[in-house]
C-alpha positions in Angstrom: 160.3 172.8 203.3 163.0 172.4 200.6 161.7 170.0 198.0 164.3 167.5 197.4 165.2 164.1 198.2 167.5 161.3 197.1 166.3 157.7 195.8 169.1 155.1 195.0 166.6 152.7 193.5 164.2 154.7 191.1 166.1 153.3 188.4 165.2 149.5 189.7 161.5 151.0 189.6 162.1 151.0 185.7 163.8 148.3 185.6 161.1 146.1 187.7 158.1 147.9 185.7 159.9 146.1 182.0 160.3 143.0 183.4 156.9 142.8 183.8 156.3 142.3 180.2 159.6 142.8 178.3 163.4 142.5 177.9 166.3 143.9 176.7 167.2 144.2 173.0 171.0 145.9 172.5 170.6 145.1 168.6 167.5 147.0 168.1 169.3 150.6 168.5 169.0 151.7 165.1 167.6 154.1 163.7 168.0 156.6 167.1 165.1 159.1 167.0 166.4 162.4 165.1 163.5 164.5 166.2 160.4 163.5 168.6 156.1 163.7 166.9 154.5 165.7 169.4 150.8 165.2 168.9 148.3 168.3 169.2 147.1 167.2 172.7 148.8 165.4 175.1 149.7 165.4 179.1 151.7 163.8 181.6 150.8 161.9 184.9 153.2 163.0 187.1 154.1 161.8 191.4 156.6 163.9 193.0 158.2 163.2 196.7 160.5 165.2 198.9 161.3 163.9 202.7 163.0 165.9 205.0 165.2 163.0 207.3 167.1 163.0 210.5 169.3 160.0 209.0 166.8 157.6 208.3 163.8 159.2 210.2 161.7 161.0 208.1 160.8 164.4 210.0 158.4 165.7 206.8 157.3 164.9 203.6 156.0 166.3 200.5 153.9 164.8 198.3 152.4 166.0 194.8 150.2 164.6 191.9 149.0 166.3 188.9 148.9 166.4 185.0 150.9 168.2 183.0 148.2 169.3 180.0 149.9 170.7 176.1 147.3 171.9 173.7 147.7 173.5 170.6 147.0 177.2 170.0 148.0 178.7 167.1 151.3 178.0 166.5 152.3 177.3 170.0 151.2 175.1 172.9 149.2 175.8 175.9 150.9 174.1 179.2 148.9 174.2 182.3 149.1 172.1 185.4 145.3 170.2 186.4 144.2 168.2 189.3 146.6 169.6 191.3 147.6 168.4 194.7 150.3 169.1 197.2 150.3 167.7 200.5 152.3 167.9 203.6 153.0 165.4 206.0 154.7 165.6 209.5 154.5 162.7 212.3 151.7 163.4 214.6 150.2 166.0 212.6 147.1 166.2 210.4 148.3 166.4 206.7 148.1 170.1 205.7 147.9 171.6 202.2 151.3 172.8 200.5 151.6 176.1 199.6 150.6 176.9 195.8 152.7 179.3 193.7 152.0 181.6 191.0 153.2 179.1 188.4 151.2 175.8 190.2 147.7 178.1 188.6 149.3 180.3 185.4 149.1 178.6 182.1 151.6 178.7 179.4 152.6 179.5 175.7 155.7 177.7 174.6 157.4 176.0 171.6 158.2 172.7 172.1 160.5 171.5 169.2 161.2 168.2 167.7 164.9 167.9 169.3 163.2 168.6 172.8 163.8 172.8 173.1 162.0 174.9 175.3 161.5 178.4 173.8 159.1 181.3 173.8 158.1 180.2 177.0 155.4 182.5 178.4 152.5 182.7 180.7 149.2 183.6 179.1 148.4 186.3 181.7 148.1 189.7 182.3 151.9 191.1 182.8 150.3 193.6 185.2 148.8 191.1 187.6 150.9 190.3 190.7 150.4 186.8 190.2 152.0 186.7 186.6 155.1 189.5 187.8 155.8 186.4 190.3 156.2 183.6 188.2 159.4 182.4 188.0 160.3 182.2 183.9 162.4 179.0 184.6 159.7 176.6 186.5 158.4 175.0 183.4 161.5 174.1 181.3 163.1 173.2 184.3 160.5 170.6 185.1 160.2 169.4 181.6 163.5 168.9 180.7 163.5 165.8 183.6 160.6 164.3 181.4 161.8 165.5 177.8 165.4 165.0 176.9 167.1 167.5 174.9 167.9 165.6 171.9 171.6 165.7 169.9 171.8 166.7 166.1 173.4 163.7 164.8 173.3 160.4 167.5 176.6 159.6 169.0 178.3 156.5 169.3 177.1 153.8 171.5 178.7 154.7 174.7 179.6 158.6 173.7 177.6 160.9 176.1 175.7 164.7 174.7 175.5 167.3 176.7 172.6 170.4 177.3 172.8 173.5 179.1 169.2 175.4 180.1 170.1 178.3 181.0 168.2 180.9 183.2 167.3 184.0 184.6 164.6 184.2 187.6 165.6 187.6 188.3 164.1 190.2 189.6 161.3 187.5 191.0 160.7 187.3 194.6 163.5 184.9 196.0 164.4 184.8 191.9 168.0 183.4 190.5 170.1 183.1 188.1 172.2 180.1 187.0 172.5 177.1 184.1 171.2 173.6 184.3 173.7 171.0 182.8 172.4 167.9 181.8 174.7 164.7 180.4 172.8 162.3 178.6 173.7 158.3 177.8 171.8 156.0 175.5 170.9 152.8 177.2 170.2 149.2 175.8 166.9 149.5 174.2 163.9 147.8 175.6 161.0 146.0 174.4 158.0 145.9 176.5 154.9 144.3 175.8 155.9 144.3 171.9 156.7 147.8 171.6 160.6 149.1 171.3 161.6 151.9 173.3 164.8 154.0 173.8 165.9 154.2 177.0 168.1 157.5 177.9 169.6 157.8 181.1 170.9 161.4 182.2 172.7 163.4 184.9 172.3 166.9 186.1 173.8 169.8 188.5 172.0 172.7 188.6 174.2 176.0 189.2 172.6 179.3 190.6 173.0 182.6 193.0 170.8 184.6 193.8 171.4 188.5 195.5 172.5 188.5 199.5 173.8 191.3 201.2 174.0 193.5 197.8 176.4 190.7 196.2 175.3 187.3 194.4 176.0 184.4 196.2 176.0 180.9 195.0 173.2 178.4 196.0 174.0 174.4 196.4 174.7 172.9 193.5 171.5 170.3 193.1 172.5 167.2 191.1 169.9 164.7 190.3 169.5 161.6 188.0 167.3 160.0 185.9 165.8 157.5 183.2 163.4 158.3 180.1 161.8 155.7 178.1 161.2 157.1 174.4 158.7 155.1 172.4 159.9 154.3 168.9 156.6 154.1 167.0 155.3 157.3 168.2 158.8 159.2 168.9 157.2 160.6 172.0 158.3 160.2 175.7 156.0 157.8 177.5 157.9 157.3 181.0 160.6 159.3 183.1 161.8 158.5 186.9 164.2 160.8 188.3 166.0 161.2 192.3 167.9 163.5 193.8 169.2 164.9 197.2 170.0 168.5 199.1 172.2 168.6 202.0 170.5 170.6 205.1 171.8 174.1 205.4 173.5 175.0 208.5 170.2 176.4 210.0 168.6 172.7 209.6 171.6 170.9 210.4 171.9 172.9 214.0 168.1 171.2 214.8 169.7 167.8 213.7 168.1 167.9 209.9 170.4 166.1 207.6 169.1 165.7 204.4 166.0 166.5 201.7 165.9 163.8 199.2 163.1 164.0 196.7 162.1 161.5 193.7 159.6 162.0 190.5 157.8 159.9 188.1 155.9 160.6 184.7 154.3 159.0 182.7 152.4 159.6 179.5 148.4 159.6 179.8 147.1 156.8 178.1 150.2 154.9 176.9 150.8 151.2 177.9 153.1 152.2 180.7 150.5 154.5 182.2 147.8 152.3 181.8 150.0 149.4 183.3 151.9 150.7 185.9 149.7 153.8 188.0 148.0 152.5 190.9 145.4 154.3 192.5 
């Protein structure tokens, strides 16, 4: 199943989980984080959903928790996914267990910089194993980038959008690509919640690719997907991102009367306010 979904209201999720305890504050913008203070140790809660719909029926669904663990080691961080659980769901069946990949068990080196870059990004694995040949290179920053935004030089003005471009090259993986991620990013009025100030950046993407068919590259659908980031000013580190997005059916799908995959995320940072507030088990 094709992992992706769309969710109209994840940003009223936000915007319902700060009214609990907060409001608005436009005034409060300045000074806009130059650079985020990651700590040594640190790791994200993070819920992930993709349904599979006939028009409003849902035919399947995908459902995945884990945390998202960084460690220092030397002079890099150690990323590694842990409690990992992917489950799916079809009416009338028993709930099976999704399919892992070789990146769902690998663990990683990477630098994670203070303006929110991926680089050296590397799994800490034998290159000779089968397992680490597979990985796809791009799985991790493209799954952090919906949590960590890529953070401008010198802060527009209010209103001015930045844009980032992850670029990357899966090739020659199994089922591997190649292609760009382009992500626009908006500040939002800040927020207090609880007595704490946050930033709140909202951001837009459309991720590009092709992949080889037929001894020629051809172009995948373009994914596009949206989202919300809540920066905490005191620490300078993200504590909360929600994010939706949607992929038509390819013909194959549509011919058995699929129409859509629409998929939504949320993250939040272990052990801050909105994590201890908000997750419900």
């Amino acid at each position: 199943m094709t992992h992706t979904r769309r969710h109209p209201g994840l940003r009223s999720v936000i915007v319902a989980a700060l009214a609990l305890g907060g409001c608005t504050n436009e005034s409060a913008r300045a000074p806009n984080p130059t650079g985020y203070d990651w700590p040594d140790a640190f790791a994200y809660r993070v819920e992930y959903v993709a349904e599979t719909v006939r028009d409003t029926e849902v035919l399947a669904r995908y459902d995945e928790t884990k945390l998202l663990r960084f460690v220092v080691r030397d002079d890099r961080y150690l990323v590694w996914n842990d409690s990992l659980s992917k489950i799916n769901w079809s009416p009338g069946a028993a709930p099976q267990a999704g399919r892992a990949y070789p990146e769902d068990t690998l663990r990683y080196y990477m630098r994670l910089t203070r303006r929110g870059e991926f680089t050296d990004v590397e799994p800490g694995c034998d290159p000779a194993m089968a397992e680490c040949r597979d990985a796809l290179p791009s799985a991790l920053p493209l799954e952090l980038r919906r949590v960590i935004p890529r953070l401008p030089v010198w802060w527009p003005p209010r209103g001015h959008e930045w844009v980032d471009t992850l670029r990357f090259d899966d090739l020659p993986r199994p089922d591997g690509a190649r292609g760009a991620l382009i992500t626009t990013y908006r500040d939002l009025p800040d927020t207090v919640l609880a007595g704490r100030s946050y930033w709140l950046v909202g951001w837009k993407s459309r991720k590009l690719a092709s992949r080889p068919s037929g001894g020629e590259m051809v172009a995948d659908a373009t994914v596009e997907e949206y989202g919300d980031v809540l920066v905490d000013k005191l620490s300078l580190v993200p504590v909360f991102a929600g994010w939706y997005g949607a992929l038509a059916a390819p013909p194959a799908l549509r011919a058995v009367g699929v129409t859509a995959t629409a998929f939504r995320g949320r993250a939040w940072l272990v052990g801050s306010a909105l994590d201890l507030g908000l997750v419900r088990r």
